[in-house]
SEZA-619686 format. One record per residue (C-alpha): residue in three letters; x, z, y. Coordinates in pm, whole numbers, plus 50000, padded with zeros to 5 digits. Example, Ala and Ser with C-alpha at 12.3 -4.5 7.8 and 13.67 -1.06 7.14 Angstrom:
<rs>
Ala512305078049550Ser513675071449894
</rs>
This chain:
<rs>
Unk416374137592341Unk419924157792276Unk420244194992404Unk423384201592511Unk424904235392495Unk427254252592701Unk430614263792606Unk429924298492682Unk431114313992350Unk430274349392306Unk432954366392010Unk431014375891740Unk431234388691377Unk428154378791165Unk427744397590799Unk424904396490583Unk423704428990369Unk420954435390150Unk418974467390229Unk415814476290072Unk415374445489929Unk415174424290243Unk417974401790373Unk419294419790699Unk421514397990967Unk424004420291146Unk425214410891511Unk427764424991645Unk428654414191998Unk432514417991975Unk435064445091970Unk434434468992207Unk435814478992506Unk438574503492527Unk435894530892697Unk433694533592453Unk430834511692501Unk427034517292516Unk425864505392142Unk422424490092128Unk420814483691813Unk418534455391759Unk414914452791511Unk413564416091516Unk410864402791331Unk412994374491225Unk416574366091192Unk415904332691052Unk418534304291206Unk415764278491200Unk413704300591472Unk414564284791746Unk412254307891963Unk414684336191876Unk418004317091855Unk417654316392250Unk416124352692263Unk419314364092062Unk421694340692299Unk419904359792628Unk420864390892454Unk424304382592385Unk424784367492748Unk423434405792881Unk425734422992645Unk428854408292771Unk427404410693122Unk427074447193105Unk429034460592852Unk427134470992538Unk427494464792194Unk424994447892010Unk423814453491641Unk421424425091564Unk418684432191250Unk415684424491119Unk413824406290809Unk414614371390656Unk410544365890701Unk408474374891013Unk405694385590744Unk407904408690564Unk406224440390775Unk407694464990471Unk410934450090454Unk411044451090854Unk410244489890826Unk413034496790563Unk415094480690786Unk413714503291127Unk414234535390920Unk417674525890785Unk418744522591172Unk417064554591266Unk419134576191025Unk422024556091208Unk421144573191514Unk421784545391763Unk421624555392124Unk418554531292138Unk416734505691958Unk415174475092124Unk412314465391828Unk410034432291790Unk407214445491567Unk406054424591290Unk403174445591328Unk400924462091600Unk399874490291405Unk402624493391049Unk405684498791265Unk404194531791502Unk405264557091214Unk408494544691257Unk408694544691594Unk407244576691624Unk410074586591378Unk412784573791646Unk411094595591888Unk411274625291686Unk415864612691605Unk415434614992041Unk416024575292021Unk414994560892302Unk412614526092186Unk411874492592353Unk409854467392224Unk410444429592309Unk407804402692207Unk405714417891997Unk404684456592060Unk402924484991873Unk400114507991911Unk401584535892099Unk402884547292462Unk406164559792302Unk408414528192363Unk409964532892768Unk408984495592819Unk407504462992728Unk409334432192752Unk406984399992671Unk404994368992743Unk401524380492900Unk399794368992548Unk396324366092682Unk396974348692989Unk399244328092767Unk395994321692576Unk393934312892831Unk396144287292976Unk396284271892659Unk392884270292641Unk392354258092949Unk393884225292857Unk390664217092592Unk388954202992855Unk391054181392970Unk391364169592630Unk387404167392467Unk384434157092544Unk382244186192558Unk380484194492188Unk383624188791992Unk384724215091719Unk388224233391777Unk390184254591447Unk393164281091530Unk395534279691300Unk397664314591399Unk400794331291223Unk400814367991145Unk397754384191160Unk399094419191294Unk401434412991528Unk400434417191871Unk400974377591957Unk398864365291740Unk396184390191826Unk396574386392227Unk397104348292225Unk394124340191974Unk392034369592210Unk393014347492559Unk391944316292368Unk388684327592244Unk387994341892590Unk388744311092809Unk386704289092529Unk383834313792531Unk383594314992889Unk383924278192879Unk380694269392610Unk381654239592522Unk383594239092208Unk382254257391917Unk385484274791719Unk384834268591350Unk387514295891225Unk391024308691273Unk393824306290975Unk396694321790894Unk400044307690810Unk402124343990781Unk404514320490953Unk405124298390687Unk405124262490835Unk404354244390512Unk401064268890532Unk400174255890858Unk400714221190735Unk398734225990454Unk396034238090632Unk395954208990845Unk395754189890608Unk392714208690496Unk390744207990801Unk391394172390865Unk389664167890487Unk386834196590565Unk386014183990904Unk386324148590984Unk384934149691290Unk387334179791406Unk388274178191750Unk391964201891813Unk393494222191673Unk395134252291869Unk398504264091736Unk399044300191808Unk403374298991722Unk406414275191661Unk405924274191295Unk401934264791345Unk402334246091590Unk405034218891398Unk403534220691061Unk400244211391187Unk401734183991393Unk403114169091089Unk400064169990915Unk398934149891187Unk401714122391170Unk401154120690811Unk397474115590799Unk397864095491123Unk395454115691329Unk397894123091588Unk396304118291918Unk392684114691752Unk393114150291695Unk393994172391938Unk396864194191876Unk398124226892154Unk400424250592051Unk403304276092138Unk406854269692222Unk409444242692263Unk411644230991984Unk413244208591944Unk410884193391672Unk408014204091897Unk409204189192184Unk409724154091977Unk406054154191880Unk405004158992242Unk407234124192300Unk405254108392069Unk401794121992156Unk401224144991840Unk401734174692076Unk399224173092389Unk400984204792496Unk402474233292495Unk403024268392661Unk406914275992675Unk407744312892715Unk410974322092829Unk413204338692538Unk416204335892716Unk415394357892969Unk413424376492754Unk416514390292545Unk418624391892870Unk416104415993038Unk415514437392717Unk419134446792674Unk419664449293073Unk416844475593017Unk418334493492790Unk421184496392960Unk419444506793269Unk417634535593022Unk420594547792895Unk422004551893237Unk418734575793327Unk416944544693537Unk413154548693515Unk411814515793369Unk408424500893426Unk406114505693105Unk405414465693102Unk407964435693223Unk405984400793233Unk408564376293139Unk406184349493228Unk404724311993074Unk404584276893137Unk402444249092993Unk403434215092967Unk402304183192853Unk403414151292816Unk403364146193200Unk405124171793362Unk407634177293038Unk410304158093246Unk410434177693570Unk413244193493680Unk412234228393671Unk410374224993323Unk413684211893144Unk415724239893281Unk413044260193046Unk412834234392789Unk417254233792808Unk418294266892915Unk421794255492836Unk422044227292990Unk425264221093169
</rs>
């Protein structure tokens, strides 16, 4: 299957600079309008090109920023586990006093000093994805992570006969998607009673760990019965452990997300499903926010950009590929 793109071209610069010792990707959305425009600086957990999760968040964002006028400054960490090099990176934009900062925390709990440092500059914060423990930022943009969880989950069933042994393999162990999808998961499973969780693992969103964990389990626990993938990155290395050992389909395999690689497995029944999120709209609606907030609009403290599962039998329909495609012509 071939995604094709758009030729909606959005006129950027791209430059790379080293700042306190973590490689930072700068975005900047084009040259600004002749009134000044609204600048709005961006903290992911990632900038890694081989994410496709936040490729499309990042496109979203670039389609608002046209839309409505604002300049975007794109930054963030080489690594999603870098958490130190992510708050370097936070302060360093801070003492750059942007009018406000949309952040994606690597971490629930590391990344509140700096936010509460933003509050203290009077920069206005607002987390997308992944959030942090505090009521400072003005909203919320993400996937409801539990509920995410739980629909996951809910697939096991359909999938095992009752008695089998499940594994999580998750990403970063701080960051509030791991913790809220893994906590939906473990709820629906619980509530469930059938299938006994031997243990979670942690990549730190490496997908060679994931696949080497696979690996591992498959060794460990022969008679394993699914694995749930809490991320991208989990979710493909484990389903290449699979294809390698040739367990695919023996072993159960759910996860998070729609790459392309991800979606390939699900073709060949390595992947039993998945639950897409929606990134596009995800980065539109966090820079239309910020916008809003810089224009004085009140914004509600939590925006559900909503999930989807799929599986192999409903990957086809219409209104899954517009989610699996968003730029489809």
């Amino acid at each position: 299957m071939i995604r094709k793109f758009s030729k909606f071209v959005v006129p950027a610069i791209l430059a790379c600079i080293l700042l306190g010792g973590s490689l930072i990707i700068v975005f900047f959305s084009g040259p600004p309008p002749p009134n000044a425009p609204l600048r709005v600086a961006v903290v992911l957990k990632t900038v890694d090109s081989n994410m496709e999760f936040w490729e499309v968040v990042k496109s979203g964002m670039r389609v608002a920023a046209q839309e409505f006028g604002v300049r975007l400054e794109i930054y963030g960490p080489w690594m999603e586990s870098d958490i130190q090099g992510q708050i370097e990176t936070m302060n360093s934009v801070i003492r750059d006093r942007p009018p406000i900062i949309i952040l994606s925390a690597c971490d629930y709990t590391a990344l509140v000093p700096s936010v509460e440092q933003a509050k203290g500059a009077n920069i206005p914060i607002i987390t997308l994805d992944s959030g942090v423990k505090s009521d400072i930022p003005l909203t919320f943009v993400a996937t409801n992570n539990i509920e995410a969880g739980e629909k996951l989950a809910g697939l096991i069933p359909k999938l095992l006969a009752p008695g089998k042994r499940v594994a999580i393999i998750n990403h970063v162990p701080g960051a509030t998607t791991a913790i809220e999808r893994e906590a939906g998961v473990r709820k629906a499973l619980e509530k469930d009673g059938r299938y006994p969780i031997i243990g979670t693992w942690f990549t730190n969103n490496f997908e060679e760990n994931a696949y080497k964990i696979t690996k591992d389990l498959l060794s460990r626990y022969p008679d394993l019965g699914a694995i749930l993938a809490m991320n991208e990155v989990s979710t493909v290395g484990a389903a290449r452990a699979l294809k390698d050992a040739q367990r695919g389909g023996a072993v159960r395999l759910v996860g998070f997300d729609s790459s392309l690689k991800e979606i390939k497995f699900i073709e060949q029944g390595i992947i039993n499903g998945t639950v897409i999120q929606k990134p596009f709209n995800m980065g539109y609606i966090a820079v239309k926010a910020a916008k809003e907030a810089m224009e004085g609009k009140v914004q509600p403290k939590y925006i559900d950009t909503g999930s989807v599962l799929i599986t192999a039998d409903s990957i086809y329909l219409p209104e899954n590929q517009k989610l699996l495609f968003p730029f489809i012509e």
